[in-house]
C-alpha positions in Angstrom: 137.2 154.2 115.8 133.7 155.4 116.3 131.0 153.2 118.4 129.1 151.9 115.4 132.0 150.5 114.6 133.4 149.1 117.1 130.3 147.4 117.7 130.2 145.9 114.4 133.5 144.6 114.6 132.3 142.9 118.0 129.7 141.6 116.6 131.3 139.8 113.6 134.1 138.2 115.8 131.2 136.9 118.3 129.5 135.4 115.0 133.2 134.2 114.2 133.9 132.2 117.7 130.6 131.2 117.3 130.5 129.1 114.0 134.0 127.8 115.3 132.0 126.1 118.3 129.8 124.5 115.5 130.2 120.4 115.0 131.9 119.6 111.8 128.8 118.4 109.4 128.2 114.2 108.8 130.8 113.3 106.3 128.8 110.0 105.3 130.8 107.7 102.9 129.1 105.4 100.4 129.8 101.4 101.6 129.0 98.5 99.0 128.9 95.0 100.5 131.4 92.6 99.4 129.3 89.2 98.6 133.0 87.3 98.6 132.7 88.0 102.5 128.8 87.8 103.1 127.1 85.3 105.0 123.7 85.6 105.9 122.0 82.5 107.2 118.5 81.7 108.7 117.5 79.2 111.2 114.1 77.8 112.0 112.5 74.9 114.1 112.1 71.5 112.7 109.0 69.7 114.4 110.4 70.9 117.5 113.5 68.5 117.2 115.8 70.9 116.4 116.5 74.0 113.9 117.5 73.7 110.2 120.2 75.8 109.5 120.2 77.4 106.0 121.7 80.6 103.9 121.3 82.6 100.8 124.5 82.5 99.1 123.4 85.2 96.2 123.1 89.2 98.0 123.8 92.8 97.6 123.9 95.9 99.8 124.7 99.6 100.5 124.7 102.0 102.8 126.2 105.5 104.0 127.8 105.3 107.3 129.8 108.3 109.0 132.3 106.5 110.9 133.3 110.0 113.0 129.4 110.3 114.2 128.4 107.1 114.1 125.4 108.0 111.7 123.7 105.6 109.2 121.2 105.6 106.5 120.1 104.8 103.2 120.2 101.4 104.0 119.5 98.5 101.0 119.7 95.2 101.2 118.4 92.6 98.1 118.6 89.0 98.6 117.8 86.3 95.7 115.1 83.9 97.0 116.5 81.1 94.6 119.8 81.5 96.5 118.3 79.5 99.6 120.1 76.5 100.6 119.7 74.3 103.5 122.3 71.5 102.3 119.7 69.1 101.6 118.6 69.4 97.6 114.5 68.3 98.5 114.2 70.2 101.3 115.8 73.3 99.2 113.2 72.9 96.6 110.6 73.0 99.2 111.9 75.8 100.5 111.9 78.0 97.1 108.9 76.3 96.0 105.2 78.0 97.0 105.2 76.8 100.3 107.6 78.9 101.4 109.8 81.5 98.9 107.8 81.5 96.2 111.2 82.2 94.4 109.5 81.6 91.2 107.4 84.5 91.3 108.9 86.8 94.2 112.9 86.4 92.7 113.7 89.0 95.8 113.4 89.9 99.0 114.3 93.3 100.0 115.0 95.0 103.2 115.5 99.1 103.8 116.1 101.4 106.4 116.7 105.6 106.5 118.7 104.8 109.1 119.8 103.3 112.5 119.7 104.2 116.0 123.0 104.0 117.9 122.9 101.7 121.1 126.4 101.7 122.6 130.1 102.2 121.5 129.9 100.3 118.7 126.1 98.7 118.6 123.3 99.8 116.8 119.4 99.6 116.4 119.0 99.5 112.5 114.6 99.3 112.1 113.4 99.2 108.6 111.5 97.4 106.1 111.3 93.7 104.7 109.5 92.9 101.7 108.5 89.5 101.4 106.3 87.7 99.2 105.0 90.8 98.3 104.0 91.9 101.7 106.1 94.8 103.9 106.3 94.4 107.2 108.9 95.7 110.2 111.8 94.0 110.9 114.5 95.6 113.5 118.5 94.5 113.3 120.7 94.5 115.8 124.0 95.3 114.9 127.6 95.4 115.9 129.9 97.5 114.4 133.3 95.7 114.6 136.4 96.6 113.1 137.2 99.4 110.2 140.5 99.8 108.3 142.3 99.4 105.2 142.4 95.3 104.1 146.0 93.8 104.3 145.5 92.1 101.1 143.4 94.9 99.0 144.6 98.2 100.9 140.9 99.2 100.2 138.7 100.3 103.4 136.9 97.9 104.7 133.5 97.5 107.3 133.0 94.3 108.9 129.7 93.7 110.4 127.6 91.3 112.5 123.8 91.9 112.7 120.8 89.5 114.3 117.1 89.7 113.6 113.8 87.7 113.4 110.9 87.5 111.7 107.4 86.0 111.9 106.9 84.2 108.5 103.7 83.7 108.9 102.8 87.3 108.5 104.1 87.5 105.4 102.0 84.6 104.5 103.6 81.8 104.8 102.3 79.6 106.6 103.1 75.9 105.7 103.4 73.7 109.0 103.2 76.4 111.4 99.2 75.2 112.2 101.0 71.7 113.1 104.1 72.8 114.7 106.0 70.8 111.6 107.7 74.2 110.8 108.1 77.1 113.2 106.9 80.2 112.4 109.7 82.5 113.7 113.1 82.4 111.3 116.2 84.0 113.4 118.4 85.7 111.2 122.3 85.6 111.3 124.4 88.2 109.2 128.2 88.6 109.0 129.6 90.7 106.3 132.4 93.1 105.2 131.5 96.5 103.6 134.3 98.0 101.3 134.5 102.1 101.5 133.3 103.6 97.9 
């Protein structure tokens, strides 16, 4: 075998070892929230006395999510303003009315993100986008990732989720009460949900 090609054939095994070294690219699945397992409540002062507790019972959401890197993106979430309740059927009109929702002329409320930041094992920095009242403004999630496998009762793959957020209401323009401290400005978010594997 001459030099030329010996070299050649050292070459293309070097190139061979070398792609072998390579990480295996993102194989990102497509996840769908269930809305029989979503929960996704709000809570916000009352006059200082205490903090109304409330939900939207009417949501959808998807997402890809690599469970083998731990990468996420494509993130959509829409939530029907009109789905608000707070248990109380006056203070739930309020509350969809123009004071707050506006559900009659904003029927969503949308939040996006390209992606999330991994925090820990199994906890992630998810920062996007909430559109509100027809205003966008940041909002970062906080996230735990905890459990993935097939449901006992559907056999399909499920994602179950827990994530915690705030916003400022106000700067979204709403700002009923929050001059006279009748209604605090900051709403925490609480979301618990299971994601099925598409």
């Amino acid at each position: 075998m001459n030099r030329i090609a010996r070299f050649s054939r050292r070459t293309a095994l070097a190139a061979c070892l070398a792609l072998a070294t390579l990480p295996a690219a993102a194989q990102s699945a497509r996840y769908e929230v269930d809305p029989d397992h979503l929960s996704l409540g709000f809570l916000v002062a009352h006059i200082g006395y205490a903090k109304v507790l409330g939900q939207f019972t009417k949501a959808r959401g998807t997402y890809s999510f690599d469970e083998a890197t731990g990468a996420l993106s494509d993130v959509r979430v829409e939530v029907e303003s009109a789905s608000a309740t707070t248990n109380h059927n006056g203070r739930d009109r309020h509350v969809r009315g123009g004071d707050f929702l506006n559900a009659a002329q904003f029927p969503r409320m949308v939040f996006t993100a390209p992606g999330g930041k991994r925090t820990g094992d199994r906890t992630f920095e998810i920062a996007g986008t909430l559109e509100l009242l027809g205003r966008s403004q940041p909002l970062v999630l906080q996230a735990t990732w905890n459990k993935s496998a097939p449901s006992p009762i559907t056999k399909q793959h499920v994602m179950g989720v827990s994530a915690r957020g705030s916003v400022q209401r106000s700067a979204y323009g709403m700002d009923y009460g929050v001059a006279n401290g009748w209604v605090g400005d900051e709403v925490q978010l609480i979301i618990e949900f299971e994601a099925i594997r598409k």
